[in-house]
N, C-alpha and C positions, 0 to 999 in steps of 0.2 A: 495397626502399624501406621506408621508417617507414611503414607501415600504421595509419593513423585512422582509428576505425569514421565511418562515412558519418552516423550517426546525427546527430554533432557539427554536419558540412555542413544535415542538414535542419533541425536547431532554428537553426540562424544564421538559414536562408531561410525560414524563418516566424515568426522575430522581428518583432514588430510594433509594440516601444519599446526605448529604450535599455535599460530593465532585465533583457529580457531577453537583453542581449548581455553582461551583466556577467559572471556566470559564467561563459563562455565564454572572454571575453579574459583575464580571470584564469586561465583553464588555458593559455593561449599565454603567457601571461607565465611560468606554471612552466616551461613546455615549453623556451622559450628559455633559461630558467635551468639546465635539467635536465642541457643538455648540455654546461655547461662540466665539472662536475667528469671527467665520461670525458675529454675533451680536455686538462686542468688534466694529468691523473693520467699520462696519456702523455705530454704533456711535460717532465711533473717527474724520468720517470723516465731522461729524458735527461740525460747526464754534461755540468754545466753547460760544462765545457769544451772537448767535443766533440759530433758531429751537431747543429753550430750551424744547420744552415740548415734541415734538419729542426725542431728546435727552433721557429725564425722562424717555419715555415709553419705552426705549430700553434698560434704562439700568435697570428697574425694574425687566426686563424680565431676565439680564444678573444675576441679585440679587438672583432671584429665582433658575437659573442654578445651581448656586453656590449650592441652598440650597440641590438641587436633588441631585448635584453628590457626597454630604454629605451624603447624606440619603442612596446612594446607595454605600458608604462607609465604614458607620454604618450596613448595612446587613451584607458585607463579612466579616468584623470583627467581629459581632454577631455569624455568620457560623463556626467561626474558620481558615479565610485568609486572611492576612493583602492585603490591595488593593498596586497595584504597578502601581506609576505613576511615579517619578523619572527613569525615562528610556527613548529613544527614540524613541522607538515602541510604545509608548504611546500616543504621537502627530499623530491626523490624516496630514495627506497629503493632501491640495489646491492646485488647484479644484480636488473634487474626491467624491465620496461616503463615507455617515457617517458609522461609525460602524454599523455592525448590517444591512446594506442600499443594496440595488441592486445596484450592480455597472451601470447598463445601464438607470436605472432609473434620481435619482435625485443628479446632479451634485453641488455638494454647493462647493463657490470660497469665496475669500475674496477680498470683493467691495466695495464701496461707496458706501452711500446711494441712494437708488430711491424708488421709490412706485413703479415701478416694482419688486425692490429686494424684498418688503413686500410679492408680492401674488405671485411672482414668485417661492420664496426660503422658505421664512421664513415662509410664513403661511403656507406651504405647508410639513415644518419640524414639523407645531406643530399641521396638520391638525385632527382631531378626525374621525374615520370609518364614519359616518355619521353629517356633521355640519350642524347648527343651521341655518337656512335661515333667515336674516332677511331683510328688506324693503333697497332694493341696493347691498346688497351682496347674492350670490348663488354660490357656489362651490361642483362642484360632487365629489361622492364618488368613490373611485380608486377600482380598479378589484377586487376582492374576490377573486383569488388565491394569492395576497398578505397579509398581516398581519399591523398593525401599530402599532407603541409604545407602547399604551396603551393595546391595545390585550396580545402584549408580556409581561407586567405587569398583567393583568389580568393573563394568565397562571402560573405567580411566583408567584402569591398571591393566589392560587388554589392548588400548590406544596404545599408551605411553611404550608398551613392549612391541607394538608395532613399528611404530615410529622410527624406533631406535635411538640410539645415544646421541644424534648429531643436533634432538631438540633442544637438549641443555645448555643452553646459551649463556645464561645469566652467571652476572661474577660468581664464584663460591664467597666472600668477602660479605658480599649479604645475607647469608644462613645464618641463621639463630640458632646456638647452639648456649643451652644455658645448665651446666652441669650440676650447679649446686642446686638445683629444682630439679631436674628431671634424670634420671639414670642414664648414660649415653648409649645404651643398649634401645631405648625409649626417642630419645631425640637425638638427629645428627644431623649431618649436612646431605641435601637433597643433590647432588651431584652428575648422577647418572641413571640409568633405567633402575639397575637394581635397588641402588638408594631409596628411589622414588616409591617403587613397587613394595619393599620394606614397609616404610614409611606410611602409604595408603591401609597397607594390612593393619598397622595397628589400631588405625583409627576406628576398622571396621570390627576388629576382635575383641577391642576395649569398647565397645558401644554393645554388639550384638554376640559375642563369644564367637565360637568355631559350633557346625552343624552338630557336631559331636561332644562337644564340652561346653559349662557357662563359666570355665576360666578361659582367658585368655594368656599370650604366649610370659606375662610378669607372675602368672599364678594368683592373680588378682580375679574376682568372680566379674563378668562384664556388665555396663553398667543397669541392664535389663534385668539381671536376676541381684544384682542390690537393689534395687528399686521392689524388685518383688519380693527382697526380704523384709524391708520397711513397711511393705502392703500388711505381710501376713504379721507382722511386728514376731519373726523368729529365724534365726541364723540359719542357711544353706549349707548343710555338711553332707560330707561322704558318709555314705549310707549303703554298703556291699547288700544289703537286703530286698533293695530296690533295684526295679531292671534298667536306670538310669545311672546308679552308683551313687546320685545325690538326694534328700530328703529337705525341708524344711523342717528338720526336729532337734534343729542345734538348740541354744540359749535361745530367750525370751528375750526379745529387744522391750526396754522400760519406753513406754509412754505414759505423760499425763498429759492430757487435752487440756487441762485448766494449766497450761503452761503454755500456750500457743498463742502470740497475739493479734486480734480479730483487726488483721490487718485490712483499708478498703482495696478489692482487688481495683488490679489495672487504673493509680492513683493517677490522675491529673491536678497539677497543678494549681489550675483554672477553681479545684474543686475547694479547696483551702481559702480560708479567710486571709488574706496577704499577711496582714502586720500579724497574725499568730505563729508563735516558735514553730510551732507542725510545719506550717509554711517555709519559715524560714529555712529547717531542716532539712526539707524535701527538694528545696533551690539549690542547697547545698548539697548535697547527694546528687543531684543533674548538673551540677557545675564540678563536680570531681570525676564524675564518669563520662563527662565530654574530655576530661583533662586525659584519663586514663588510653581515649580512642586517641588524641592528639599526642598520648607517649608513644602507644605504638604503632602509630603510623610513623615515626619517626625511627622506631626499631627495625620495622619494616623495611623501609625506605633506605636503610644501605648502612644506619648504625646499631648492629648489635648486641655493642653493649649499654646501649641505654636501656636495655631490659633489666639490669638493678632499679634505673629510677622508675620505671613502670611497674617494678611488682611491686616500691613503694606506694606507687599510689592505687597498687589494687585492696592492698591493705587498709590505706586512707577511707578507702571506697566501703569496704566491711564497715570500719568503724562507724561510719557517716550514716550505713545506714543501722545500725543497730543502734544508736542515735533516734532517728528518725522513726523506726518502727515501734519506741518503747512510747512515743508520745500520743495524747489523743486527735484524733482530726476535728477540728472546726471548722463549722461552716454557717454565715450568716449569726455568726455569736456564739452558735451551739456548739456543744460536741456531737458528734453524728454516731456516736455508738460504736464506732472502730477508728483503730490507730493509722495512722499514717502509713501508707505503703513508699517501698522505694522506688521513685521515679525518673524512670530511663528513658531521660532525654537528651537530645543534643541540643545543647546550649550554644550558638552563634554568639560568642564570645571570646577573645580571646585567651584560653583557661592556660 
């Protein structure tokens, strides 16, 4: 599991005003951020015209992302803090630990796909304190003097009820509410304790499911046991024969490996021969996703409907890099044997 020091759990539970949850939520806001680009990177590195379905299940997961680190957006700005992501202390650093992560623990890069990377990284980022066993998969539960994501949500959603209604300070005027992406059962305005407390559950049910089921409350399997269906490459179905209800014995998810591009993990720049297109490519993909942090931090920031022009350029952002991941990487004149990764960086420009 993503291992969170406990530390994080005891300053939420002895917050004793809004301000002292600000900082806090601002690191679940990177946290939620942190993990598209590992998930971006393995699906980029899929051949847009094959492992389509693999493909789909990563980027639903990336969709959902999206929707958490809104949700966890709509808190600070309910709180009274505009979230701050236009910055470059904002971008985690690959390979390295997520926000909020034990650095000695779980090292997340930006890879290429493998079914290793599913149970190795990812399922491991969305693993729940105790998961669902079901017929082919078994994964232990990580140490007790750790905490996991959803703990650290349970603890803010135990604050935020303590506290009571009089923390919600913040305009409603700033809530992101964007209906035509998201179901308004799924997103809404963060307003009051209940709002809030909604709102944190899903982040937690759509990442790690409910102790009892790996759907959560949309009927959608959460994002732990997709991940572990792309491991086993086989659909999670009800299964009345099993003392869990669920099996991995649905369809056969298609993979072909010789459709994966041998992208370099965790690409720098630095590493590219300038004047080659790879190069070029990869400037361009770190100057569209500095652009993408500078939309929504303007979304953020008290106007929300400039989230049409921001999911414009999350779109810009796919293209740019399926672009960049289809070329080869040069270095010193060569090709170095793998293609350009997408490179998430903040650009000190004004994009």
């Amino acid at each position: 599991m993503l291992k969170i020091q406990r530390q994080f759990i005891d300053r939420v539970r002895a917050a004793k005003k809004p301000e002292d949850l600000f900082d806090l939520v601002q690191a679940a806001i990177r946290l939620e951020h942190a993990t598209i680009p590992p998930y971006l990177t393995a699906m980029l590195s899929l051949h847009p015209e094959k492992n389509r379905e693999i493909w789909s299940i990563i980027h639903s997961v990336v969709v959902d992302e999206m929707l958490h680190m809104t949700i966890a957006c709509n808190l600070l700005n309910a709180l009274g803090r505009a979230p701050l992501i236009d910055h470059a202390g904002f971008v985690t650093k690959y390979p390295g630990p997520l926000p909020l992560g034990i650095s000695s623990d779980l090292q997340v890069g930006l890879e290429p796909f493998s079914t290793d990377l599913m149970k190795n990284v990812f399922m491991k980022i969305e693993e729940p304190e105790k998961p669902i066993e079901f017929p082919v998969a078994a994964l232990a539960a990580g140490a007790p003097q750790f905490a996991t994501i959803g703990q650290f949500y349970a603890a803010l959603i135990d604050k935020l009820q303590e506290l009571g209604p009089s923390i919600f300070v913040g305009a409603s005027s700033r809530q992101v509410v964007v209906d035509q992406w998201y179901a308004p059962e799924r997103m809404f305005p963060i307003v009051d304790t209940k709002s809030a407390v909604h709102a944190l559950k899903i982040i937690v049910e759509e990442g790690e499911g409910t102790p009892d089921s790996p759907l959560s409350d949309d009927g959608d399997f959460a994002h732990y046991y997709r991940f572990e269906e792309v491991f086993h490459l086989r659909r999670l179905v009800r299964d009345p024969s099993t003392p869990k209800g669920f099996s991995f014995s649905g369809a056969a998810i298609p993979f072909d490996s010789s459709a994966v591009y041998p992208l370099t993990p965790n690409q720098k720049l630095a590493d590219l021969d300038p004047k080659s297109e790879g190069a070029r490519r990869a400037n361009q993909f770190a100057f569209v996703y500095t652009k993408l942090l500078k939309a929504l931090q303007r979304v953020f920031d008290g106007d929300p409907a400039y989230f049409d022009t921001a999911l414009g350029v999350m779109f810009e952002l796919k293209l740019a890099g399926q672009i960049a991941c289809a070329l080869p990487a040069i270095k010193n004149g060569q090709p170095t044997g793998q293609n350009v990764g997408p490179a998430f960086f903040y650009q000190p420009v004004n994009a």
